[in-house]
N, C-alpha and C positions, 0 to 999 in steps of 0.2 A: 556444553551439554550438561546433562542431571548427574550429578552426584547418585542416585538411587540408581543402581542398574533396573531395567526392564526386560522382558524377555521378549520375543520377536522384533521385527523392525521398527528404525525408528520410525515416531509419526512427523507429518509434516501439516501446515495448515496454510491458508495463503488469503488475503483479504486483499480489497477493493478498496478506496476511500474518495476523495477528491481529486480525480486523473483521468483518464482516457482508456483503462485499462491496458496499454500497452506492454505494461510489465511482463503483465499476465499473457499477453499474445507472442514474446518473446522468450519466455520460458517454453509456448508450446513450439515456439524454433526450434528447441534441441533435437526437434526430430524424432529419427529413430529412437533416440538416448532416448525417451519420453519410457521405452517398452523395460530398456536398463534403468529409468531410474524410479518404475511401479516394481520393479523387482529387487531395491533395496531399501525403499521406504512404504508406507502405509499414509496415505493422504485421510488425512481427517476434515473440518471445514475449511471447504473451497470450492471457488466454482468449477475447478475439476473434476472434482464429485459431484459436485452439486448438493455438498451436505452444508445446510446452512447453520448450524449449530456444531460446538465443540461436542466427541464423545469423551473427551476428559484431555488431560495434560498431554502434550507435544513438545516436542524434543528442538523443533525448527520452527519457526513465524516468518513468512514474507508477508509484508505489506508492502503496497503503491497505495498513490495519492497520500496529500497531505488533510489537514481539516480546517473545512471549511463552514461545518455547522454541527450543529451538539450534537445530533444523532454520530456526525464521526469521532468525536470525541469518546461517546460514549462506547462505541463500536471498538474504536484501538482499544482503550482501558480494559476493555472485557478480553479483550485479543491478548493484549501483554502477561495477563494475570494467567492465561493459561498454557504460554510460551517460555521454554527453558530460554532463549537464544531468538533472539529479535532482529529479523532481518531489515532496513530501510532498505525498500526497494525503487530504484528509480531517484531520476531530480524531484520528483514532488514530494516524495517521500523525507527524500534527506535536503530541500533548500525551499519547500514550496510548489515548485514547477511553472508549467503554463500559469494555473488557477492565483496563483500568487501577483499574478501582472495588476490584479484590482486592489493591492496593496498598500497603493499610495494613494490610493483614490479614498475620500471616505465612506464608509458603508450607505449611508443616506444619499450623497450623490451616485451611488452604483443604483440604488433602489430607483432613485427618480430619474434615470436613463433606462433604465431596463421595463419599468413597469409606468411610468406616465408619461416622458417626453422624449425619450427614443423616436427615430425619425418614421419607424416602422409600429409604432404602437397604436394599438386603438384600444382606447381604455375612456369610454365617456364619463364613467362613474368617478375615474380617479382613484381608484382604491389600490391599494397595495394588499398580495396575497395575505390571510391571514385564518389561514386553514389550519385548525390544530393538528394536523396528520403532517405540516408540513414543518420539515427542520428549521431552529434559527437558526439565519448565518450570524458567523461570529464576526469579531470587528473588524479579522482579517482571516488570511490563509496562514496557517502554522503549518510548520514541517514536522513530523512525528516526534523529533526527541525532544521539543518545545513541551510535549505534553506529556509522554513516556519514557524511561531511559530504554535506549537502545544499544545492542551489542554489536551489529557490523553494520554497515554502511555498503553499501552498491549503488554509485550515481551511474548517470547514463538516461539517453531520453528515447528508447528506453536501454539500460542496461543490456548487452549484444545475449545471443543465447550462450555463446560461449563462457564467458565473465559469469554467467548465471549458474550453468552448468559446472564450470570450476570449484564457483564457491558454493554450491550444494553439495559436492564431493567432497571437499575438505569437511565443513560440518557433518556430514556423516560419519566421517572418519575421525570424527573427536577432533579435527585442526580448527586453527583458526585459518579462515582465507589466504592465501598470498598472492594475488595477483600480479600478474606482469603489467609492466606500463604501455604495452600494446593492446589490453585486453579494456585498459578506463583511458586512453588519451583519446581528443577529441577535440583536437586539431587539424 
């Protein structure tokens, strides 16, 4: 947490990247805990709120999904910079995830299955998108702390509510996480 004390509750922020949003659907698992845990924190951007913009520094950052094109890059980096305590949230987060499976493929062969010789394409022209509105993919899928450092790590596809809810508690309360090995095995 900040060094600078603040006065009312912490804030919390929570991002999306290259994932399925799952993370995000498993923290709104905790349930009830959702009503306890707007009554110890202040949600700042997330799609919780629905505020797409930071209203200034936060004390907690969960992100899901890893990056898989500049606009995510650019997205964590603005994310990290306004984050005391950066959480990886999820396997895509902390290893890739699913999106990482195109890994070993080269980008050029993902491009020319996806968009001209896929079994399901119809593309007479042949052309590959090339829309400025639309992000480049990078050469692969990175997992967040490849491009940010990170302070805790939460795997899991996704991460259970519980595991989640743990370690929101502990960061609120100035710990570091400790989870039990019943809360990340996954066997």
């Amino acid at each position: 947490m900040s060094d600078t004390p603040r006065a009312g509750k912490p804030r919390i922020a929570t991002c999306s990247l290259a994932g399925c949003f799952g993370c995000h659907m498993s923290l709104l698992d905790i349930d009830e805990r959702i009503f306890e845990l707007a009554e110890l924190v202040e949600f700042d951007r997330s799609p919780i709120d629905d505020k797409k913009k930071f209203d200034g520094r936060v004390e907690i950052g969960l992100i899901e999904g890893g990056c898989c094109n500049e606009e995510n890059v650019a997205t964590l980096r603005e994310f990290r910079r306004h984050c005391d305590v950066l959480v990886a949230l999820g396997d895509c987060a902390t290893m890739g995830g699913a999106p990482a499976l195109r890994n070993d493929i080269p980008l050029a062969e993902c491009l020319r299955e996806a968009y001209l010789e896929g079994p399901t394409v119809h593309n007479p022209e042949r052309r590959l998108p090339a829309d400025p509105e639309l992000p480049l993919l990078l050469d692969r899928v990175y997992p967040i702390q490849e491009v940010v450092p990170v302070d805790v790590f939460l795997p899991g596809c996704p991460p259970s509510a519980e595991a989640i809810w743990q370690a929101l508690v502990a960061l609120i309360e100035g710990r570091a996480p400790e989870l039990p090995y019943e809360l990340l095995k996954y066997d």
